[in-house]
C-alpha atoms as one frame of an Amber mdcrd trajectory, in Angstrom:
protein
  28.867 -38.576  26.762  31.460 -40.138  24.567  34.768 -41.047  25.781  36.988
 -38.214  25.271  40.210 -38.487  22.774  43.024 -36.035  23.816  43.446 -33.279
  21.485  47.720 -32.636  20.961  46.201 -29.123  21.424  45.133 -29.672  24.494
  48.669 -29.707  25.910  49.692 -25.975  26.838  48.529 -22.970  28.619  44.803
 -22.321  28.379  43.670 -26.034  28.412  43.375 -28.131  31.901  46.758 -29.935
  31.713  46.406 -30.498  35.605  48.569 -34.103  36.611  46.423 -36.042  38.806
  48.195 -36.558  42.600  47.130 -38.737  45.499  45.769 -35.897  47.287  43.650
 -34.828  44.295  42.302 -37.700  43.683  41.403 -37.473  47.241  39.914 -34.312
  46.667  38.019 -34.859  43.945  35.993 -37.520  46.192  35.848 -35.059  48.937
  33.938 -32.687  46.030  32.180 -35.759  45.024  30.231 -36.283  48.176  28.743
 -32.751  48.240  27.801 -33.127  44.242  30.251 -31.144  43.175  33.580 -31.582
  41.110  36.411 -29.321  40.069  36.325 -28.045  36.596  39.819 -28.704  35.102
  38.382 -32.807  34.982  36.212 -32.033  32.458  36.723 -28.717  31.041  38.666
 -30.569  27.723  35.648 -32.515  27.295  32.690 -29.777  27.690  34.315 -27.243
  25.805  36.115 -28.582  22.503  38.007 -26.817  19.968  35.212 -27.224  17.103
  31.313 -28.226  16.885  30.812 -32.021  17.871  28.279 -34.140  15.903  26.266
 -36.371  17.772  24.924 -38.069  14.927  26.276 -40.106  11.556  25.313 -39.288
   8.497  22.509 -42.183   7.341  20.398 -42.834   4.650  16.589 -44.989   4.949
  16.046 -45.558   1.114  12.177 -45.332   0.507  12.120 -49.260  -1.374  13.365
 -50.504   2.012  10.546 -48.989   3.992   7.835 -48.193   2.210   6.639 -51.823
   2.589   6.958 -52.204   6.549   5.177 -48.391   6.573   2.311 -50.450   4.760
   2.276 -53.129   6.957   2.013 -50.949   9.797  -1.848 -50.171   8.613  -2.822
 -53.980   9.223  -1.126 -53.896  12.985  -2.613 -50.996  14.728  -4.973 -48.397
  13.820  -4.514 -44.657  13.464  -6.595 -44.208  16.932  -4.885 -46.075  18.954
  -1.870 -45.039  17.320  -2.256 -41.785  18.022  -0.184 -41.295  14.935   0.432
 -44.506  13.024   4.304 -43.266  12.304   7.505 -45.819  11.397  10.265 -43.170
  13.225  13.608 -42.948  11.456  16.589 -43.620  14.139  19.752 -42.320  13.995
  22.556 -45.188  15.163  23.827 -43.017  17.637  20.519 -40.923  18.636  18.500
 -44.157  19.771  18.703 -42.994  23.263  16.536 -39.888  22.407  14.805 -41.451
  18.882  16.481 -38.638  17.113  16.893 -38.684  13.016  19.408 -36.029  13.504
  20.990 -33.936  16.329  17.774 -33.072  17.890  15.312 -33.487  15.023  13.101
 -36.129  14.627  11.642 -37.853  11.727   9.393 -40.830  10.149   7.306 -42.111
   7.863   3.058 -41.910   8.802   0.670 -43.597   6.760  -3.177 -43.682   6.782
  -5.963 -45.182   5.218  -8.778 -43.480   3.091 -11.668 -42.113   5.201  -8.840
 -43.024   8.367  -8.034 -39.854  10.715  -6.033 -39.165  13.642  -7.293 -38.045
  16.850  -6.374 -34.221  17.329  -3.868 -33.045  19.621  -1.187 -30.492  19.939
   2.453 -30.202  21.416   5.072 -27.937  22.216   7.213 -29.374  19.557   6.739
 -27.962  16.193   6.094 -30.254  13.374   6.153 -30.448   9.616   4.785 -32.906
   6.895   5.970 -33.149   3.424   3.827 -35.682   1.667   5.279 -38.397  -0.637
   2.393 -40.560  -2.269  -1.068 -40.807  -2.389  -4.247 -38.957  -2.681  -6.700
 -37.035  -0.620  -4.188 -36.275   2.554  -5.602 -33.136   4.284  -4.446 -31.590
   7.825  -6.648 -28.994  10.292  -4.550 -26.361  11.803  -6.541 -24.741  14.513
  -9.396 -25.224  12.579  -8.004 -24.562   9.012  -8.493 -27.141   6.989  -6.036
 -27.565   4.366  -6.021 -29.928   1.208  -2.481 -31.412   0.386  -1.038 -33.061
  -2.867   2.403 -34.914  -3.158   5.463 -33.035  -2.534   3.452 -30.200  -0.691
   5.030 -29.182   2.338   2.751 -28.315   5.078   3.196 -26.394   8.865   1.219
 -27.771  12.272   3.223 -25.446  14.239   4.139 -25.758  18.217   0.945 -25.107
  20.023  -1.318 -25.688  17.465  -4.468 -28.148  17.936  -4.123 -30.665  14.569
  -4.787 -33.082  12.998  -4.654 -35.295   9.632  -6.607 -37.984   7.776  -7.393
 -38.642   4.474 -10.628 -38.198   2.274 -13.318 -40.592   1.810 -12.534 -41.034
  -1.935  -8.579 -40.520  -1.452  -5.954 -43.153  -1.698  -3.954 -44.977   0.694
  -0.683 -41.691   1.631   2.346 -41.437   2.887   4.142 -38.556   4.260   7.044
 -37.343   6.307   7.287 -36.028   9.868   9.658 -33.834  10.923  10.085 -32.504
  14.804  11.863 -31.035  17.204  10.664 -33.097  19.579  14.573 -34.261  21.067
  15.236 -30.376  21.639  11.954 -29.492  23.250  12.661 -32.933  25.521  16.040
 -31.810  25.950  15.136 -28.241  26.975  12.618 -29.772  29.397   9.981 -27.725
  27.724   7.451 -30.395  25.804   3.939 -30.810  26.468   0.845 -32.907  24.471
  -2.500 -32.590  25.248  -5.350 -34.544  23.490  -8.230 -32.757  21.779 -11.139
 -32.714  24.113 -13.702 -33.317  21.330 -11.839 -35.884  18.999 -11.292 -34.384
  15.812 -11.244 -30.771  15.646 -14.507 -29.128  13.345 -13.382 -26.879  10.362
 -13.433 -23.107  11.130 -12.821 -21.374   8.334 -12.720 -21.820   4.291 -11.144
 -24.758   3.041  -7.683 -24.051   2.470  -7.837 -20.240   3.311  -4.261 -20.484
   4.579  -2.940 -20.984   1.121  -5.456 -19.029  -0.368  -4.736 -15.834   1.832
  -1.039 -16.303   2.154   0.089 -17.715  -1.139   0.467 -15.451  -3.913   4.145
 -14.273  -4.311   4.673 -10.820  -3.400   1.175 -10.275  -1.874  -0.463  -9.997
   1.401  -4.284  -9.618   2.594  -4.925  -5.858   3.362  -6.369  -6.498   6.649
  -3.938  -8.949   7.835  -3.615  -9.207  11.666  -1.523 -12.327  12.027   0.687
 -11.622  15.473   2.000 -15.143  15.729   5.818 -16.499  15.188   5.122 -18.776
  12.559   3.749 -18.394   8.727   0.483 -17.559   8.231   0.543 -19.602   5.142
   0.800 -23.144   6.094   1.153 -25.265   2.440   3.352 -24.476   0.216   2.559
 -26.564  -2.538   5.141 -27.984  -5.248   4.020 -27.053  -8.277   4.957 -22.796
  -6.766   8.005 -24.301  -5.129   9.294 -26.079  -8.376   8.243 -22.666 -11.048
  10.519 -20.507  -8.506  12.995 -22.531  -8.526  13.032 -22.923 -12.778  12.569
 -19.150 -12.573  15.504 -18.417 -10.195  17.930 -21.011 -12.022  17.129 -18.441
 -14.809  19.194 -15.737 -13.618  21.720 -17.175 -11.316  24.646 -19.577 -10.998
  23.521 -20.706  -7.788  25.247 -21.523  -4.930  28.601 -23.395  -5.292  27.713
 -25.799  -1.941  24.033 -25.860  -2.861  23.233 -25.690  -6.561  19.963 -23.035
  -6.975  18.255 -23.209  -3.512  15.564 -21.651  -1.760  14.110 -20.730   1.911
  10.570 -21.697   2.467   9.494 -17.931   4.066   7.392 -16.750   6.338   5.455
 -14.249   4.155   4.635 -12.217   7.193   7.785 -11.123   8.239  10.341 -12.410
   5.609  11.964 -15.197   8.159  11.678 -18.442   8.746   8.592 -20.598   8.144
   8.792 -22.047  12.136  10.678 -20.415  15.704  12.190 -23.752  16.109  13.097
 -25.366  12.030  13.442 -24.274   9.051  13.071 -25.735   5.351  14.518 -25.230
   2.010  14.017 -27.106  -1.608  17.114 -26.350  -3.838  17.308 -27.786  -7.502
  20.729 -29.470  -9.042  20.890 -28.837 -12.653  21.814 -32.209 -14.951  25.163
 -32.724 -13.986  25.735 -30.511 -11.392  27.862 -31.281  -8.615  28.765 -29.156
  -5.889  31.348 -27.898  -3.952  32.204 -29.377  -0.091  31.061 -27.171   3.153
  30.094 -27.305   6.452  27.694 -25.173   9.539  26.597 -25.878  12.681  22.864
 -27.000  13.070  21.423 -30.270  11.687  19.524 -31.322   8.049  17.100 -33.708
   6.723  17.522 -34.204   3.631  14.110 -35.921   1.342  14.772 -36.558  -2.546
  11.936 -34.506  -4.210  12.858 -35.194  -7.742  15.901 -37.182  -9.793  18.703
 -39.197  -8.573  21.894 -38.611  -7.593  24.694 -39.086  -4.670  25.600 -36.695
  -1.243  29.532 -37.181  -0.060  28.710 -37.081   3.854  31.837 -36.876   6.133
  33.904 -39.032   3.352  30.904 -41.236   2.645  29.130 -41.775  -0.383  25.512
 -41.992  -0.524  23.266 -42.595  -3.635  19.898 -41.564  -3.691  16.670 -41.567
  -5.547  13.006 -40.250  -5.466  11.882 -40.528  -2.008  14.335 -41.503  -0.185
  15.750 -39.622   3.198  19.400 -38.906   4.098  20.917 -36.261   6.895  24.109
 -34.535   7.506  24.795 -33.867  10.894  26.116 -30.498  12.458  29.668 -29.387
  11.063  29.703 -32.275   8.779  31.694 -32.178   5.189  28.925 -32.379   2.253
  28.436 -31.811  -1.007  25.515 -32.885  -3.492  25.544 -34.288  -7.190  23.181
 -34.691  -9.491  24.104 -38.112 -12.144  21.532 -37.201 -14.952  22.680 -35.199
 -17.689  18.923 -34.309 -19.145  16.788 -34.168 -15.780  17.153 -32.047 -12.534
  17.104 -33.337  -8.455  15.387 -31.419  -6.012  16.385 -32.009  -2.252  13.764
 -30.884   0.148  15.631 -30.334   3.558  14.443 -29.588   7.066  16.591 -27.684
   9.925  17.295 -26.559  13.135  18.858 -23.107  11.378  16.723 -21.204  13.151
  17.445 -22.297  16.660  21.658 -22.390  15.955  20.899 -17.989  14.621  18.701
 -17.083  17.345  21.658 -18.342  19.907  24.256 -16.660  17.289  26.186 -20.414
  16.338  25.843 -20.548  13.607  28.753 -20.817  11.355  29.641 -21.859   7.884
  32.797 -22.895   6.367  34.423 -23.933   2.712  36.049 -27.219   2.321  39.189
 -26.156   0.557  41.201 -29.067  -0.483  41.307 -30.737  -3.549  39.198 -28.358
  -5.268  36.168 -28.400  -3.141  35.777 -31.898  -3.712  36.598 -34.555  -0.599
  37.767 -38.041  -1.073  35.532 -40.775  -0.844  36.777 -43.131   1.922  33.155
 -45.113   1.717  30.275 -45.789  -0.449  26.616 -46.884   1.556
């Protein structure tokens, strides 16, 4: 843990303001030798007056990488890779290769006719692709086709596994995971697929087929599971709802027009564990400051633009991958004044309103705006 800074509210009734004496001290090491301690030590540090972030806000910019995730086909193969995946590490998360809070993230890339050996976890995972041609994924034995900017589910539990088509291209796609809270909860688990590759089951990409028509679900649906039945939602839907929504609404002053990926089964969110969302910022929006509890991934779908993250300035483009830790200042803008941005953005949302903490609040200063101490 870090080292604590004293709070000037920490000095009156309420808090531990306790004054250390020799014969505390000595019984503090009298508690220490049955592994015990007395509260009022630590009770400043374990309960503070607001959320804590554990992480900084950071940006990988796609030029940087994308040539060292390339390299990484010519150094080890997707088999004995298991998953041939550059992981993105937070400064301060290296101890638990966390991208964010407890989130994980990288960058896996695989050769035409390549494919990974299937498997399945406790920790529920997400893909959203980013170049290439010919990616698919089998979800306990749905096979599903996936294009660029598709966002696709292998939830916890699930046997999968990916590759890439005979006749496809060279792709590139981002992980997301909860890996750090299932390790941190003392609940993750991987098996191996006792036959290799998993065979296809059903209809090629039935999932989307069966689940993906706005508005509309199979008559004799029986899905009974806590994630979405539909497991690719593919851009070109996700972009025409959110042209169509920016039709009839302002938006959201923190977010510009946004929208929840959604379980179409029961209206909530797409995984138990994370959620997603893809919001749009018209040319020249920029939004207003804000911060909640729980942790986001950010992944530039579309445009360019800048994210003011704690103070800090960050300018982004196509591709590349920023995050804003929990109760973090941040607001989004968008520097074309003819194109949109789209930020795709995974969560732990659904974790922080399960436990009820989550909370939002306005920054209210200087019109919503904060002021940049730093630009990275």
């Amino acid at each position: 843990m870090a080292t604590y800074v004293i709070d000037e509210r920490d000095n009156q009734l309420g808090r531990s303001i306790v004054t250390d004496t020799d014969d505390l001290k000595s019984y503090y090491q009298d508690l220490d030798t049955f592994n015990a301690g007395a509260l009022w030590t630590v009770a400043n540090e374990i309960e503070p007056w607001e959320p804590t972030p554990m992480s900084d806000p950071t940006i990988w910019r796609f030029d940087d990488l994308r040539p060292h995730v390339l390299r990484s086909l010519d150094l080890v193969s997707a088999a004995e890779a298991g998953r041939r995946v550059v992981y993105l590490r937070n400064p301060r998360r290296k101890d638990v290769a966390a991208c964010c809070g407890w989130l994980f993230s990288g960058l896996q890339a695989m050769r035409r006719g390549e494919g990974t050996p299937g498997h399945r976890h406790a920790a529920s995972a997400l893909r959203y692709i980013m170049e290439g041609k010919g990616a698919y994924t089998i979800v306990d034995g749905h096979k599903i086709l996936l294009g660029a900017r598709d966002f696709v589910l292998t939830p916890n539990g699930c046997w999968h596994d990916h590759g890439v088509t005979e006749d496809g291209e060279i792709s590139i796609w981002q992980d997301g995971l909860d890996i750090p809270l299932a390790n941190a909860l003392e609940a993750n688990s991987y098996e191996v697929y006792p036959d290799g590759a998993q065979k296809q089951l059903y209809p090629l990409n039935d999932s989307p087929y069966s689940y993906g028509a706005p508005g509309l679900m199979p008559i004799n649906d029986s899905w009974q599971h806590g994630y979405s039945p539909l497991m690719r939602f593919s851009w070109d839907a996700t972009y025409e709802g959110l042209n169509n929504f920016a039709k009839v609404t302002d938006g959201s002053p923190f977010d510009g027009v946004i929208m929840r990926y959604t379980n179409p089964h029961s209206g909530g969110h797409v995984m138990m564990t994370m959620g997603a969302h893809q919001q749009m910022l018209r040319p020249g929006e920029a939004t207003k400051a804000h911060r909640h509890t729980g942790n986001v991934i950010y992944h530039v779908s579309k445009g360019q633009g800048y994210s003011v993250i704690g103070g800090i300035r960050f300018d982004w483009k196509e591709k590349d991958i920023f995050c804003v830790p929990a109760w973090t200042w941040h607001e989004h803008a968008n520097l074309s004044a003819s194109e949109d941005a789209c930020l795709f953005s995974f969560n732990d949302f659904p974790v922080m309103e399960k436990l009820g903490f989550y909370r939002e609040q306005p920054y209210l200063e200087n019109d919503g705006h904060q002021p940049i101490i730093a630009t990275r």
